[in-house]
N, C-alpha and C positions, 0 to 999 in steps of 0.2 A: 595587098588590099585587105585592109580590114571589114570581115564579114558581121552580116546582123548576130551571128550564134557568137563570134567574140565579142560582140558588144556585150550583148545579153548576159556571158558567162564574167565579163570585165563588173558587170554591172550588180550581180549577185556576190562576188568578191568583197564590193566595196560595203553592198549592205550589209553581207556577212559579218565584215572587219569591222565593221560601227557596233556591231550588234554584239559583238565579242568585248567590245572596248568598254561598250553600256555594260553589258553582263559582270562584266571585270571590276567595272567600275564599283558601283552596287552591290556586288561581291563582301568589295572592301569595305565599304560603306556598313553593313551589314555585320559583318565581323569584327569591324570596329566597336561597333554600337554594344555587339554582344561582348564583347570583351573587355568594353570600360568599366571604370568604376561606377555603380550607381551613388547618386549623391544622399549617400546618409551622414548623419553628422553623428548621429547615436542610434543604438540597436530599436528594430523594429521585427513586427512579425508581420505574417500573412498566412492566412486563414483559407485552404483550398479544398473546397468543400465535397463530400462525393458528390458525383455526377455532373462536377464541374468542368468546364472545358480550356483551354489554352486561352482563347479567348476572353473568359470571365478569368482568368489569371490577368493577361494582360490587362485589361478594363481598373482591375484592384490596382495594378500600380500606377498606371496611367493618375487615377485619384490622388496614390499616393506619391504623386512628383516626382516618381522612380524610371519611368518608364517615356522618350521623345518620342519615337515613332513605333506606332502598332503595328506598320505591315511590316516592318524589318521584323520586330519579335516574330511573327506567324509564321513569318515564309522559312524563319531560321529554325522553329519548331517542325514546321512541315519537312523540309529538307533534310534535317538530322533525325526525322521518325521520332522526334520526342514527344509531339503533342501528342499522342496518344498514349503517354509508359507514364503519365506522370502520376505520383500516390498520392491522394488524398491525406491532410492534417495540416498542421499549422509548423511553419515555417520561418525560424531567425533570420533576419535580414543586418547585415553588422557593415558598419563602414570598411570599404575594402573588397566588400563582394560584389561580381557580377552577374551579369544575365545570366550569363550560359553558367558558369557554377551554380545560381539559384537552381535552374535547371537539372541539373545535374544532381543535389541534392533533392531534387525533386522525386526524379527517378528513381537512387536509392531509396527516398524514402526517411533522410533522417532530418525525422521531425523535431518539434523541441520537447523535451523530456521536464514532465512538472511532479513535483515529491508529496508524496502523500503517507505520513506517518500515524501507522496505528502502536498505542504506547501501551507496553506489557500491563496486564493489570487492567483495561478496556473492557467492559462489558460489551459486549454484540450493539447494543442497542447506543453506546457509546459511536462504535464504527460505521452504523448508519447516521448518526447526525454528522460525524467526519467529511463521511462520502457527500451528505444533501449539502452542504456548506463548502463544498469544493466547486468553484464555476466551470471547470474545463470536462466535468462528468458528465454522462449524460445519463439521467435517471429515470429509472424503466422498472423500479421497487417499491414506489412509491406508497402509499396505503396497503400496503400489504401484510399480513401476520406474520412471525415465523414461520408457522409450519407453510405457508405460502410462498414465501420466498424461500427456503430449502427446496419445495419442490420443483421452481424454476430456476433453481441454480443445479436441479437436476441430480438433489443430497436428498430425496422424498422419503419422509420418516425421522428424521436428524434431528438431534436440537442444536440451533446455532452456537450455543454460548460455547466459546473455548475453541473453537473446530476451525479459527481463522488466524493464521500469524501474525503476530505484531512484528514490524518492521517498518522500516522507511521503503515505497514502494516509488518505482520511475514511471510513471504515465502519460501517453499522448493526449492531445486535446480531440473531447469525446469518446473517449473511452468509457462503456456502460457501467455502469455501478455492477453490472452481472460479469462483465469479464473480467474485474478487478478482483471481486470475494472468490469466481473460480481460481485466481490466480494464488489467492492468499489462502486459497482453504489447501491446495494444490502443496503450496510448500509446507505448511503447519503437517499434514500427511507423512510427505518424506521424513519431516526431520523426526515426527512421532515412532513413525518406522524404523527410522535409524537409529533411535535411542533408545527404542524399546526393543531390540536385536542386541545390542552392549550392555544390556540392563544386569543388574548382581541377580544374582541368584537368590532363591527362598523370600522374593518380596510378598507382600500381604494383597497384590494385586492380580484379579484374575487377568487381564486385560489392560491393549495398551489403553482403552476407554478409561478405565479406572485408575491409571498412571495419571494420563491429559486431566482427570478433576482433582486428583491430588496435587499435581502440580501449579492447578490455577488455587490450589487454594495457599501453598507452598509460597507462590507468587507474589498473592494480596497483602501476606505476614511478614512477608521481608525487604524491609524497605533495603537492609546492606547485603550487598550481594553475599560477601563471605559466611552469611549466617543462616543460607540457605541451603545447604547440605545438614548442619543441624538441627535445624528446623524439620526439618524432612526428618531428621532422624526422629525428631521427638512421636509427630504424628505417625510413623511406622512403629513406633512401640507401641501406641497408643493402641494401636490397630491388632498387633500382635498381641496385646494385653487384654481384649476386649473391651476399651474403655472408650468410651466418647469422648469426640475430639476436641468439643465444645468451644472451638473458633471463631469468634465474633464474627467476621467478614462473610462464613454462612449466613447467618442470622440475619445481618445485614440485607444479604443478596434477596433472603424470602422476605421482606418487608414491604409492602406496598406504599411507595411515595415517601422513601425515606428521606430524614429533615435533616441527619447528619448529628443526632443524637440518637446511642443505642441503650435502654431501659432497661432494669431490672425487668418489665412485665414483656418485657421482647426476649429474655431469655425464654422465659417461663412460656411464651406462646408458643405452643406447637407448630410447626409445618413442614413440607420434606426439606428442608434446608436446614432447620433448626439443630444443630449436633450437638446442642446441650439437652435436647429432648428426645435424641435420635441416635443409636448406634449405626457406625458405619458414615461410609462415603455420603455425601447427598448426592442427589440422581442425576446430577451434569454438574461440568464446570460452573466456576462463578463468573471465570473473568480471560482474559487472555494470557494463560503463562509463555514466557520467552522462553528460549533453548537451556538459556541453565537454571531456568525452574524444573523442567521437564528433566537436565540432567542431577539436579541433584535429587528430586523425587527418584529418580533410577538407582540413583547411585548415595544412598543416603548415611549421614555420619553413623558409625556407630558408638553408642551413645547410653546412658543410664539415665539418660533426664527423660521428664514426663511430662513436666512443665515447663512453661517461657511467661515472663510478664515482660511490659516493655519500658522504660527507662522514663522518667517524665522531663528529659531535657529536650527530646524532640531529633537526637538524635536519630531515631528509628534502630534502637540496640536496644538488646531484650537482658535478662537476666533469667538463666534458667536454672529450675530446681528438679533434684529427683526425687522428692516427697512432695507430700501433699502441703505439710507444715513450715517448711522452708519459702515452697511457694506463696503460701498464707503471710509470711513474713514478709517476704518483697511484692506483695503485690500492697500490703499496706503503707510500705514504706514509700513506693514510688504509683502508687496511682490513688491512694486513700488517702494519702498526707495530700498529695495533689490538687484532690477537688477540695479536701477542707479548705486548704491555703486559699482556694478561688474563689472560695463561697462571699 
């Protein structure tokens, strides 16, 4: 005789087993959905902002045609403890990928990587209109002075010029214009460290300070790499010798609102930059020297030349002399014949 408690216990069996079958069901349903492919046909991104939630994840793709059903995404976020681990930034979407890998890249964290090249020879002021003219930055320098921005890059006292490496730099989207110059002042650091620890001995420089403006000016003068330990050599005799270095590209640097023509009455003006009016170093970099400006200022040719003029083919090849008279000779031949022929 079948009692009420068998009914009852028949009875929560069967609803069990349905309930198991739906669970099972939607299961798969679920794991399906996360496991397709989404329908791109070409690479796309998505933009996951801080303090955004799984939710406003989902909602973006939903938009972008990526995404059938919302609560399978949530409940599979919720279930797998993802919706909470996910990083903030912006995220390639490529034909082939799915939910759950988006996800998953999420977690880790690997965002898309955008390049930002500052090129040896850069003035500081150069590297901010880089930075303001890049859209995935986020800028927080804005009207600011040097000595303002050194101090919230937390360098208070510094002067920027030179103090930031030229390189191709990897960056996520919004990354501050501050945690990019700490990253690039960070490396220009090491590798000055490093070079000025290998440096030859009996150089004309008190400091690695004094190395980094030598070598940006090292930098500015040589457009061919190989004539860059020469070069250097010349300006260490120079230095050695007592002699002004009288380098156009200072002169240059102290010039307010220069037009891209340098004058006989811009020699002759005075300022600290002027090294035809000034013995010694001028009082910071001019510009961004790379690694083997810095290394051949360290490691510089030794050499009897005193002078260099440069070539008027456009080469960027100099001809050097170790007189005064020689020099006088080829600077007539390749920059005097020059501007007459223009005139």
């Amino acid at each position: 005789m079948i009692t009420l408690f068998s009914k009852s216990l028949a009875t929560l069996f069967a609803i069990a087993s349905i309930v198991l079958v739906i669970g099972f069901y939607y299961s798969l349903k679920i794991h399906s959905e996360m496991h397709a492919e989404m329908p791109l046909t070409e690479p796309q991104t998505v933009v996951f902002s801080r303090g955004s939630s799984i939710q406003t994840l989902a909602n973006q793709l939903i938009e972008k045609g990526l995404l059938k059903n919302k609560n399978y995404f949530l409940i599979w976020g919720r279930l797998t403890q993802q919706a909470t681990q996910l990083q903030a930034g912006e995220y390639l979407l490529t034909p082939g990928l799915t939910l759950a890998k988006l996800l998953d890249n999420m977690i880790d964290g690997n965002v898309v990587q955008h390049a930002i090249t500052f090129i040896e020879g850069f003035t500081f002021s150069q590297i901010l209109e880089t930075i303001q003219q890049n859209p995935v930055i986020t800028i927080e320098l804005d009207n600011l002075s040097d000595e303002e921005i050194m101090k919230k890059l937390g360098f208070e006292g510094e002067h920027p010029e030179g103090r930031f490496y030229p390189d191709t730099y990897y960056i996520s989207r919004d990354i501050t214009d501050v945690e990019l110059l700490k990253r690039a002042y960070n490396v220009m650091e090491k590798i000055l460290e490093e070079e000025w620890a290998q440096r030859e001995q009996n150089l004309p420089f008190k400091s690695s300070y004094e190395a980094l403006i030598m070598a940006s000016i090292v930098e500015k003068e040589s457009a061919v790499a190989e004539e860059r330990p020469l070069i250097a050599g010349v300006f260490v005799n120079r230095l050695r010798k007592k002699m002004r270095l009288q380098t156009d590209p200072t002169v240059i640097y102290g010039i307010d609102n220069y037009d891209g023509n340098i004058r006989f009455r811009d020699l002759r003006k005075d300022t600290p930059y002027n090294t035809y009016t000034r013995h010694g170093l001028p009082p910071t970099p001019i510009a961004l020297p790379g690694r083997e400006a810095i290394h051949a200022t360290l490691h510089p040719d030794k050499t009897k030349y005193l002078y260099f003029v440069s070539y008027s083919d456009g080469s960027g090849r100099h001809v050097f002399s170790t007189n005064y008279k020689d020099h006088e000779k080829a600077v007539d031949k390749y920059q005097r014949k020059k501007r007459r022929n223009n005139k």
